[in-house]
C-alpha positions as CSV (number, residue, x, y, z in Angstrom):
1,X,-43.6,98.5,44.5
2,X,-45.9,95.9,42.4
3,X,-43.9,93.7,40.2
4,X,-47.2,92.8,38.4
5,X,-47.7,96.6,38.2
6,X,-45.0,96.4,35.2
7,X,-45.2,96.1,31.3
8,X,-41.8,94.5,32.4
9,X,-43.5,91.2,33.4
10,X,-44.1,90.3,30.3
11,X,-42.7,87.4,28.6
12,X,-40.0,88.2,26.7
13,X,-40.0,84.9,23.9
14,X,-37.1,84.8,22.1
15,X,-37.7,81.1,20.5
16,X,-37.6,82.5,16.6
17,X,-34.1,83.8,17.3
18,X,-32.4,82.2,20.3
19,X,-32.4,78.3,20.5
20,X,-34.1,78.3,23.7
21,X,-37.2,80.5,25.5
22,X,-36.9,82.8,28.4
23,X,-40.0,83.3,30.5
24,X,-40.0,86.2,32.4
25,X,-42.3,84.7,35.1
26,X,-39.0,81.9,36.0
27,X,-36.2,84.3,36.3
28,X,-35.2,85.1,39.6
29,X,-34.6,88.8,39.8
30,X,-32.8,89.3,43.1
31,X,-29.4,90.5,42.6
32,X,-28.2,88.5,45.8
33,X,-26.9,85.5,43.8
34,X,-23.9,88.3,42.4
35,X,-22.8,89.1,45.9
36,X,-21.6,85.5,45.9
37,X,-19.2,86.0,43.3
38,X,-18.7,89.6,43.4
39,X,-19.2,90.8,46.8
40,X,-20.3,94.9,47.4
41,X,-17.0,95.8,48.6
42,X,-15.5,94.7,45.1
43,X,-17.5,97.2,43.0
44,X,-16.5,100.2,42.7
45,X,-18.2,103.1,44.4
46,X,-18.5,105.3,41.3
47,X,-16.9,104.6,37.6
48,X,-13.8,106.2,36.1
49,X,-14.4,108.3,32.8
50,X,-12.7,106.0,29.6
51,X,-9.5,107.5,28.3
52,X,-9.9,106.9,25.0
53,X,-11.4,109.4,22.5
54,X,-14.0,106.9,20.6
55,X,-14.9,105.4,24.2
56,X,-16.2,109.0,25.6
57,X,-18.4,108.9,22.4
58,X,-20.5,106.0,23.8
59,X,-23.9,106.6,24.3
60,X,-25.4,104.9,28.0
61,X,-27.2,101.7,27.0
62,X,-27.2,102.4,23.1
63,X,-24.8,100.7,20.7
64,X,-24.1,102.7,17.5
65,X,-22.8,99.9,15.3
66,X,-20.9,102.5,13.1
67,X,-18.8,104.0,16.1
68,X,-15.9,101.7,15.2
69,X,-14.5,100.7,12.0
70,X,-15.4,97.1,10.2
71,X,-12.0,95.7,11.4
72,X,-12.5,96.1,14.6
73,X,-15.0,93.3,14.8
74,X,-16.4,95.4,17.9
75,X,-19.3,97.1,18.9
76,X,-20.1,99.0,22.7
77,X,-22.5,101.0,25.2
78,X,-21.8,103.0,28.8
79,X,-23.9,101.9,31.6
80,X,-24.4,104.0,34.8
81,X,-23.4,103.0,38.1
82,X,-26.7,102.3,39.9
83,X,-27.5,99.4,37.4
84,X,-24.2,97.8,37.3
85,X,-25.5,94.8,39.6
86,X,-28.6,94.7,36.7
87,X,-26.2,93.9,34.1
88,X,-24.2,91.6,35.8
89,X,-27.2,89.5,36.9
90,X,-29.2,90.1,33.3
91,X,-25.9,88.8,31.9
92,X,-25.8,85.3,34.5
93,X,-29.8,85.2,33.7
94,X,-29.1,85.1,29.7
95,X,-25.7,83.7,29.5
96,X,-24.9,81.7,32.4
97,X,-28.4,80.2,32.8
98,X,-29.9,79.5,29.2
99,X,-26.7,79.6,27.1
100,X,-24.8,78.0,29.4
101,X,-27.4,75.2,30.8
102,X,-30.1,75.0,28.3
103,X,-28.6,75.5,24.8
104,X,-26.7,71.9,24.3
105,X,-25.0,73.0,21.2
106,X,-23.2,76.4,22.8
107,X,-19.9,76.3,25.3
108,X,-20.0,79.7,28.2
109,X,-16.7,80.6,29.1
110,X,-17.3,82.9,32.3
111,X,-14.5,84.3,33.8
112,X,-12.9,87.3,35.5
113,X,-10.0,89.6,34.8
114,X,-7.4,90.0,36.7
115,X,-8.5,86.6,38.8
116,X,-8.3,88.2,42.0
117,X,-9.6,91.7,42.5
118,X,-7.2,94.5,44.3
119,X,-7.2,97.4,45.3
120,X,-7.9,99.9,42.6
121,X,-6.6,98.1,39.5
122,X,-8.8,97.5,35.9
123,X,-11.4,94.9,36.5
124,X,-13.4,93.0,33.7
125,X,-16.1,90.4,33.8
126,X,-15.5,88.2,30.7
127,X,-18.1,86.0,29.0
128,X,-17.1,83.8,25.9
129,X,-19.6,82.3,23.6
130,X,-18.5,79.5,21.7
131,X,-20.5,77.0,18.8
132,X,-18.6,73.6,17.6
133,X,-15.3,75.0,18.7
134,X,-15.9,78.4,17.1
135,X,-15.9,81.9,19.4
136,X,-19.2,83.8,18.6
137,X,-18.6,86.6,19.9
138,X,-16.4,87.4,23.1
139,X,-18.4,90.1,26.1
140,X,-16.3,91.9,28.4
141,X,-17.7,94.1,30.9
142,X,-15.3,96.7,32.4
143,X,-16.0,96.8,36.0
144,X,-13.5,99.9,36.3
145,X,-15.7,102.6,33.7
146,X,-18.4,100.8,32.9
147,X,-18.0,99.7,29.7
148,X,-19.9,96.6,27.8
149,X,-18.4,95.7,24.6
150,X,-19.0,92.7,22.4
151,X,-16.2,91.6,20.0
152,X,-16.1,89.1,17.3
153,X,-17.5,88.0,13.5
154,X,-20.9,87.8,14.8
155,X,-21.1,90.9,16.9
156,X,-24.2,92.3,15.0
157,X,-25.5,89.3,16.1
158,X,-25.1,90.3,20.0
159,X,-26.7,94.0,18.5
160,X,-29.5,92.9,17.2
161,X,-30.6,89.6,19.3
162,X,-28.8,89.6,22.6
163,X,-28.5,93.1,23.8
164,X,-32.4,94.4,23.0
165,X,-33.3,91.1,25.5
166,X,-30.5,92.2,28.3
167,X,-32.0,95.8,28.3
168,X,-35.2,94.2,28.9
169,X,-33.8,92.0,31.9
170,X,-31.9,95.0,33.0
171,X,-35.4,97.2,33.7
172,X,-37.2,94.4,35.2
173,X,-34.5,93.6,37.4
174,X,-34.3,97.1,38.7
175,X,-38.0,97.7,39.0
176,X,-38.0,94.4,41.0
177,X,-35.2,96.4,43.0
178,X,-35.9,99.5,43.8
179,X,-32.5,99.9,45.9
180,X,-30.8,99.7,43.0
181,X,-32.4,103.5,41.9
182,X,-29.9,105.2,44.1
183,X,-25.7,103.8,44.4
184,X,-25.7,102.9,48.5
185,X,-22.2,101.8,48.5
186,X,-20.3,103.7,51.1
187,X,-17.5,102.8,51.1
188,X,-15.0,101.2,48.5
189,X,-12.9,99.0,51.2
190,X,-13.8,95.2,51.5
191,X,-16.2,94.5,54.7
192,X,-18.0,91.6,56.2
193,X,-19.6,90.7,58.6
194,X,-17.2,87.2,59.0
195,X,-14.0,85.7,57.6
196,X,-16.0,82.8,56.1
197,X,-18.4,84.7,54.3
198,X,-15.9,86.6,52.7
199,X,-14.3,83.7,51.5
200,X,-17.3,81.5,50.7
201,X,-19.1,84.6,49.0
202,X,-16.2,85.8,46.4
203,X,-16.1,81.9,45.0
204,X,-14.5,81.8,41.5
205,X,-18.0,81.0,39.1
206,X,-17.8,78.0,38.0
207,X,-20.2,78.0,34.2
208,X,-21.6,74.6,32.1
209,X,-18.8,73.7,29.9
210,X,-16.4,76.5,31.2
211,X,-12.2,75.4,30.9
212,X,-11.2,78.8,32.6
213,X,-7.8,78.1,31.5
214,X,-7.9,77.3,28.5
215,X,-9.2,80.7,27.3
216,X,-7.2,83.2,26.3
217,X,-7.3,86.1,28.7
218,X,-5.9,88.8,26.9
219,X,-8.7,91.3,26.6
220,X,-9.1,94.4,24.3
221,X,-11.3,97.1,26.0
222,X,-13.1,100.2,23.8
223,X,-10.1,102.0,23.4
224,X,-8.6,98.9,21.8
225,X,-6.2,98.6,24.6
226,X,-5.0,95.4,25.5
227,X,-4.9,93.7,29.4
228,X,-3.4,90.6,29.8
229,X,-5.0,88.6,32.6
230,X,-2.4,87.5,35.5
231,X,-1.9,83.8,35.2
232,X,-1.0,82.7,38.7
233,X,-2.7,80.6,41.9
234,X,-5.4,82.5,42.6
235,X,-6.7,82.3,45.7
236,X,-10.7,81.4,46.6
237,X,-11.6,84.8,47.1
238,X,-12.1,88.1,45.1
239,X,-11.6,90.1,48.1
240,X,-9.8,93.5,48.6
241,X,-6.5,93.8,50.5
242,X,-7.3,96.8,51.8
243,X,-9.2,96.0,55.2
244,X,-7.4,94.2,58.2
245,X,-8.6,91.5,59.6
246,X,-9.3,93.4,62.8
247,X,-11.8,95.8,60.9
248,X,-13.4,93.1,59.3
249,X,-14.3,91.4,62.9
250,X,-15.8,94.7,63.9
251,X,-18.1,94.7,61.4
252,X,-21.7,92.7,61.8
253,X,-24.0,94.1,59.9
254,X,-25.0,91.2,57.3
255,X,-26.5,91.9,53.8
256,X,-30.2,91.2,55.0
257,X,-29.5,94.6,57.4
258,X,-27.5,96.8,54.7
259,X,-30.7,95.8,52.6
260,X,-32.9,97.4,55.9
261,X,-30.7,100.4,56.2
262,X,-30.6,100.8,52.4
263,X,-34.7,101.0,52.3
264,X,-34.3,103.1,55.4
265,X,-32.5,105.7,53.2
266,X,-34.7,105.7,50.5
267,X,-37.5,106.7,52.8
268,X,-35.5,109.4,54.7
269,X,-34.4,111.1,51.2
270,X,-37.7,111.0,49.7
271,X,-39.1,113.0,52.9
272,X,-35.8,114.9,52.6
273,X,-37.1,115.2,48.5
274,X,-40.5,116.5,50.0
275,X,-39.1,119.1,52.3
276,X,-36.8,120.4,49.3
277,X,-39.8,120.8,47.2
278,X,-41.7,123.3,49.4
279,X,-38.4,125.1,50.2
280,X,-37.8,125.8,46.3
281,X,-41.9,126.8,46.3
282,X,-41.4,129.5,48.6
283,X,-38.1,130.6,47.3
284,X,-39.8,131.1,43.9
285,X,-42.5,132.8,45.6
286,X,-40.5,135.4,46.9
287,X,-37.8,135.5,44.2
288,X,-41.4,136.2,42.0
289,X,-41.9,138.9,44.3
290,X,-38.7,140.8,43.6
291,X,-38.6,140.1,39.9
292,X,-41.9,142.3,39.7
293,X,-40.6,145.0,41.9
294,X,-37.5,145.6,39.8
295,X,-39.4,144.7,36.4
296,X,-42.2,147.2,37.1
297,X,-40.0,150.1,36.1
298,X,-38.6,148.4,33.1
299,X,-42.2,148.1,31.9
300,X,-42.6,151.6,31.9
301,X,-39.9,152.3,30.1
302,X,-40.3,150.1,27.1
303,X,-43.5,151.4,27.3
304,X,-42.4,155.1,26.1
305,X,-40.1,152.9,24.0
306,X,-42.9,151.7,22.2
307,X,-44.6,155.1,22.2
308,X,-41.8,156.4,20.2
309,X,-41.2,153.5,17.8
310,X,-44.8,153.7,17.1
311,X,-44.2,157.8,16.2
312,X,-41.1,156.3,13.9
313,X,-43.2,154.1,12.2
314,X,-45.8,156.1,11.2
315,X,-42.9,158.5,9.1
316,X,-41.6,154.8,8.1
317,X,-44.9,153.9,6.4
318,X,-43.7,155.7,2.9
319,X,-40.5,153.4,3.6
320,X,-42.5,150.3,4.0
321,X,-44.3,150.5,0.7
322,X,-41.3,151.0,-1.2
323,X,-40.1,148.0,0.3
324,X,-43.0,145.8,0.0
325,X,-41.4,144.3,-3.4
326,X,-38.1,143.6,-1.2
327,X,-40.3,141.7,1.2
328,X,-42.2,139.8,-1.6
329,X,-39.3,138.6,-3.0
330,X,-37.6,137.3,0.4
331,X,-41.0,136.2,1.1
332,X,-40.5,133.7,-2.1
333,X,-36.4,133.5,-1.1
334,X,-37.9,131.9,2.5
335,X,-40.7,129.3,0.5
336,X,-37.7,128.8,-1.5
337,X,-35.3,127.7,1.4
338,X,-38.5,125.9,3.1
339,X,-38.1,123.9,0.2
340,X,-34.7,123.5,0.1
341,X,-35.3,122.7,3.4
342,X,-37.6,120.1,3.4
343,X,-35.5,118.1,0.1
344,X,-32.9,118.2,3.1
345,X,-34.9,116.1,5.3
346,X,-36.1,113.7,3.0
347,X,-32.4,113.4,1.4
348,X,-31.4,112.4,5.0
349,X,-34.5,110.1,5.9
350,X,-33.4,108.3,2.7
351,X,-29.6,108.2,3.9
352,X,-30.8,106.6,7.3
353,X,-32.8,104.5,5.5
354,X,-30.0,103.1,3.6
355,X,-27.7,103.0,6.2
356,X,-30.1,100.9,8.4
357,X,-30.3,98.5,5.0
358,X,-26.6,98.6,5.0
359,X,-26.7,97.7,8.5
360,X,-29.2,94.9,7.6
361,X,-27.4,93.5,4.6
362,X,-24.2,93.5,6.5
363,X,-25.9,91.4,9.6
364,X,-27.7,88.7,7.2
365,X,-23.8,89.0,5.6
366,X,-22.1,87.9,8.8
367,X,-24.9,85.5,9.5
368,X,-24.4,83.3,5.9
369,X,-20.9,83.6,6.7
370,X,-20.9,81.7,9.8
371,X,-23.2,79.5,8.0
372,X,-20.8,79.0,5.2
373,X,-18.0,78.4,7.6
374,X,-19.4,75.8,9.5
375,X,-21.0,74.2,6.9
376,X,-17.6,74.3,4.8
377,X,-16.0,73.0,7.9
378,X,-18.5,69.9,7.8
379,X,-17.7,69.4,3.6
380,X,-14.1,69.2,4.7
381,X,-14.5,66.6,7.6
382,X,-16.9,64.8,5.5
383,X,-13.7,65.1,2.7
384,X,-11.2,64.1,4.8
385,X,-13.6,61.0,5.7
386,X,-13.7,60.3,2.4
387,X,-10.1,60.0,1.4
388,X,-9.3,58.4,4.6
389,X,-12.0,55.6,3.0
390,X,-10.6,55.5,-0.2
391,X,-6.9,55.5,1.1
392,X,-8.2,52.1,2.7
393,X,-10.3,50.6,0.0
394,X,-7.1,51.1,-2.1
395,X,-4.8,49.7,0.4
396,X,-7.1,46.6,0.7
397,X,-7.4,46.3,-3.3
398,X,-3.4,46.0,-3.4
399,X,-3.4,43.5,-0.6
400,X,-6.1,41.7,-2.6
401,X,-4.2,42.1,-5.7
402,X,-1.2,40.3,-4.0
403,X,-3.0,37.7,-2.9
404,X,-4.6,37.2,-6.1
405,X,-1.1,37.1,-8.0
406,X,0.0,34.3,-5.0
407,X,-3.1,32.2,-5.6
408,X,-2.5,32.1,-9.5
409,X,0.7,31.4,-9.4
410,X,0.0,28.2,-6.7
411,X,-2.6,27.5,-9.3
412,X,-0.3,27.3,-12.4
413,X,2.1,25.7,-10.2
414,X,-0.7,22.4,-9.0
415,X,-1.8,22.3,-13.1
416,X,1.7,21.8,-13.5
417,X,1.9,19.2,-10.4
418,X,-1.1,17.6,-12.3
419,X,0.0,17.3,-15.5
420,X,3.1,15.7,-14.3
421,X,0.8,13.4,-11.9
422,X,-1.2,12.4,-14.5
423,X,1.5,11.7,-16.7
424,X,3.3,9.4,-14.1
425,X,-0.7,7.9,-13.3
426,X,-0.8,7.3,-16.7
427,X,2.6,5.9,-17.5
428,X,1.8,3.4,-14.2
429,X,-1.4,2.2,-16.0
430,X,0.3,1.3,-19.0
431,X,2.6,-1.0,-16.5
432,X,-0.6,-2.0,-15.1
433,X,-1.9,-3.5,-18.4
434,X,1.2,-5.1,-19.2
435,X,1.7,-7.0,-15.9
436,X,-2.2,-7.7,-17.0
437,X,-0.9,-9.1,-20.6
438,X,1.8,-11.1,-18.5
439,X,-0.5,-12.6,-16.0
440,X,-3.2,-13.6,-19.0
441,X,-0.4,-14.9,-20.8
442,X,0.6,-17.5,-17.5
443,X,-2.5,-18.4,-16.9
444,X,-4.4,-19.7,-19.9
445,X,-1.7,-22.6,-20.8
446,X,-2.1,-24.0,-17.3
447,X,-5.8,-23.4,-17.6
448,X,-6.1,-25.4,-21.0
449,X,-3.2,-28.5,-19.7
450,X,-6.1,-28.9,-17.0
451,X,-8.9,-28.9,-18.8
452,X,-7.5,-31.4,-21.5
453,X,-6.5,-33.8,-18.4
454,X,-10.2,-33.4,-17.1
455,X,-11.3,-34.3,-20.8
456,X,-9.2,-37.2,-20.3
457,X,-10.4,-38.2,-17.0
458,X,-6.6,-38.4,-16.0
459,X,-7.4,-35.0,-13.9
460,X,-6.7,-36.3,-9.9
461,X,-9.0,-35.1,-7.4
462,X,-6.1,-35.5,-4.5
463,X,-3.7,-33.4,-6.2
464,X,-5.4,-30.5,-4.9
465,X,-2.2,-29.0,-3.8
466,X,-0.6,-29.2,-7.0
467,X,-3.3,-26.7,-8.1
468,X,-1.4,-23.5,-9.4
469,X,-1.6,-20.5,-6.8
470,X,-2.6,-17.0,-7.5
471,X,-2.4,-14.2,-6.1
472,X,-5.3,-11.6,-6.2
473,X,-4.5,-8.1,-5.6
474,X,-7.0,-5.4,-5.2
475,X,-8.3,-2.1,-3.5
476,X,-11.4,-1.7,-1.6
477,X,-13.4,-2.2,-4.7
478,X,-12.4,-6.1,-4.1
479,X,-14.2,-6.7,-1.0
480,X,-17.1,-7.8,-2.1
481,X,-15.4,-10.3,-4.8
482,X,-15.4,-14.1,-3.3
483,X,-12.3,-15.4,-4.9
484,X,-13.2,-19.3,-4.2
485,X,-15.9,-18.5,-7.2
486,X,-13.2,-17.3,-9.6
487,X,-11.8,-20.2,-10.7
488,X,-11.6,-23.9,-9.0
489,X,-8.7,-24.7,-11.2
490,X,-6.6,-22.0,-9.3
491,X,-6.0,-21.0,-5.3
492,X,-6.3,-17.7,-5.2
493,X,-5.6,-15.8,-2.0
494,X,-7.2,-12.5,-2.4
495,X,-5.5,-9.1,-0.6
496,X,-5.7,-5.4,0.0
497,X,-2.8,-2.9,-1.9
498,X,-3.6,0.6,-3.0
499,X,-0.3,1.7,-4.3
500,X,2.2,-0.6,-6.4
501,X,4.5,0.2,-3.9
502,X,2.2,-1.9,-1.1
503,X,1.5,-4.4,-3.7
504,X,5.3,-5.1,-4.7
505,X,5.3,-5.1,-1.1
506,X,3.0,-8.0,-0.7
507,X,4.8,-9.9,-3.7
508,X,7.9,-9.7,-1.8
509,X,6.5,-10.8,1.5
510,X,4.5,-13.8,0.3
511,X,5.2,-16.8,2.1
512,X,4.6,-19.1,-1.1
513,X,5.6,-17.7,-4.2
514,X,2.3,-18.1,-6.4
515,X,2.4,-18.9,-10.2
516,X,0.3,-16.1,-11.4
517,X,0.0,-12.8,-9.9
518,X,-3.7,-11.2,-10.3
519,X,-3.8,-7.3,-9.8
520,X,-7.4,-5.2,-9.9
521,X,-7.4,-1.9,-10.2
């Protein structure tokens, strides 16, 4: 068969709805990438009816959204056997592949329950799709009765975007193989054509941001029963127990020849089909035959049947005219109930109509209210931000506070330092201009005896030593003074005291005691 010979090969875009596209043309349809993970052996030959009373109501590949009630959070189809590997490879395709790979903003938790598949125990293929931390919706597919349920606050979601798209995988799939038309598992046991390939084809899948562990494996199935998922070390393989190892080395036939021998079959039933087909002409043929034999008498009969009705209806005929108003007025009863009739049908087009509104409203519902929640979710991180900001700013306005209060106080205690400094500063320069007054006072009657002895011209040139001394005491500002200029009636001997300390200092430590002491400030 043509794949291009399909409407299936169309693209199937997606991009208003689904954060990423799918293209039709890219997908690889084999189902031999499922084998890998869930060998042949492992799936079940046929399915097992559902037990529960709402479950045997589902409709094969059809959700009814109103099968379950709102708190339930849960919506499911039936699938048939022969397009079980379909499903599991349309889910890998969507899931798997694009949500999984392609869609940065969503988590896929794939996994299996129980972990290791036995014998004839409840098996479920579990898909989890999560946003910013936040389950979507959860989609567990019951290997066991073939059931595909999707549970969660955005399960319309799944009914009205997802699931339309994985019907449209599932048919192209299966057109692209046409094995899949008829169930060719013959047995239920495991079997392989080698020890390795058993265990390198029932690998656990691994999926893009999948923590296996971390999700919780307690599943609900459509008859809201719960399984809880075997924690334990699970070996790397999903194989059955049943099958020795000694049966297993018999067999050699390899999945490129079971794909032969299944094309082989195909062939030999379709020929068997044919044969069948001109078999049931001939028997219809002949069973015509009798049928005409034995109805040829009965013909007669209701002919002379007729005969005589025709004989009663003729003495009925005064009968029938007194009846005509009976039939005139059931005649109007029947427009009547027409009526009636069609009010019924467009009562109940308008019921579906509002359902399918209801149905609507509540999908945009749960839609605004993921919205909401994670933009609420944002408001209170960006909250919690906020006060975490403000918690600082205020704990750094206290500390600033506190330092503030420390700096004042060591400024109110230097003004007080500096009032005090500049009362001692100011108490020393009135000491200052006293020794001044003193010094003054010294040296102008020695200054005047010498001048009236030079007047005189008693004033002796060689007494140079009995000139008075002086001593000149300065800061730095007294560098650039020559001191010989002063005065030639006076020696002065000029030097260096910042502090009165340094200069009583000097005083002390003169070698020659002068007359007048000279201090410059």
């Amino acid at each position: 068969m043509s794949n291009s010979s399909s409407a299936h090969d169309a693209q199937i875009s997606m991009s208003d709805k689904f954060p990423f596209e799918i293209h039709e043309d890219e997908i690889d349809k084999s189902v031999t990438p499922i084998f890998k993970d869930y060998p042949r052996e492992c799936l079940p030959e046929k399915f097992k009816n559902p037990s529960g009373a709402k479950a045997k109501k589902l409709q094969y590949e059809i959700i009814d959204p109103n099968l379950y009630e709102p708190p339930a959070r849960m919506v499911a189809c039936r699938i048939k056997r022969n397009r079980l590997e379909a499903w599991i490879r349309a889910l890998g395709v969507l899931y798997y592949e694009h949500f999984g790979k392609k869609a940065e903003l969503f988590q896929v938790d794939w996994y299996d329950d129980p972990h290791q598949w036995e014998g004839e125990g409840n098996k479920a293929i579990c898909i989890n799709l999560t946003n910013d931390k936040q389950l979507i919706y959860k989609i567990t597919l019951f290997i066991t009765t073939g059931v595909l349920q999707a549970q969660g606050l955005s399960k319309d979601l799944f009914t009205t975007r997802d699931f339309p798209t994985l019907i449209k995988l599932v048919n192209s799939i299966c057109v692209h193989n046409p094995s899949l038309i008829v169930n060719t598992d013959v047995d239920s046991t495991c079997k392989s054509s080698d020890k390795n390939l058993i265990e390198e084809s029932t690998s656990v899948k691994s999926v893009f941001n999948s923590t296996a562990s971390s999700v919780d494996n307690k599943l609900t199935d459509s008859n809201n029963n719960s399984h809880t998922s075997i924690q334990a070390n699970v070996p790397t393989s999903n194989t059955c127990t049943e099958t020795t190892i000694a049966t297993q080395a018999k067999i050699s036939i390899g999945y490129e020849d079971l794909d032969r021998l299944q094309t082989t079959f195909v062939e030999a039933l379709a020929g068997i089909t044919k044969s069948q087909t001109a078999l049931i002409v001939q028997a219809e043929k002949s069973f015509s035959d009798v049928i005409r034999s034995a109805i040829t008498p009965v013909v007669e009969t209701v002919k002379k049947l007729q005969e005589q009705v025709n004989n009663k209806h003729q003495s009925d005929t005064s009968l029938h005219n007194a009846s005509t108003c009976n039939i005139k007025e059931h005649s109007n009863m029947e427009k009547q109930f027409n009526k009636l009739e069609h009010r019924i049908v467009e009562l109940e087009n308008q019921v579906h109509n509002l359902s399918m509104d209801k149905h609507k409203a509540a999908t945009d519902y749960a839609e605004l209210d993921s919205k909401f929640r994670i933009e609420n979710n944002k408001f209170e991180i960006a909250k919690t931000r906020m006060d975490q900001k403000m918690e600082d700013i205020n704990h750094i306005n206290d500390d600033l506070k506190v330092k503030l209060n420390t700096k004042s106080s060591e400024m109110m205690k230097i003004s007080e330092e500096n009032k005090l400094l500049k009362e001692k500063t100011d108490s020393q320069f009135n000491e200052i201009l006293s020794l001044k007054s003193q010094l003054s006072s010294m040296y102008l009657p020695t200054q005047q005896q010498n001048e009236q002895q030079f007047a005189n011209g008693s004033f002796n040139n060689e007494g140079k030593s009995n000139k008075p001394t002086a001593l000149f005491i300065g800061t730095s500002n007294t560098d650039r003074i020559n001191e010989n200029k002063l005065s030639t009636a006076v020696d002065i001997t000029k030097t260096t005291a910042y502090t009165l300390d340094e200069a009583y200092e000097v005083i002390s430590t003169a070698q020659c005691r002068p007359d007048v002491v000279i201090i410059h400030s």
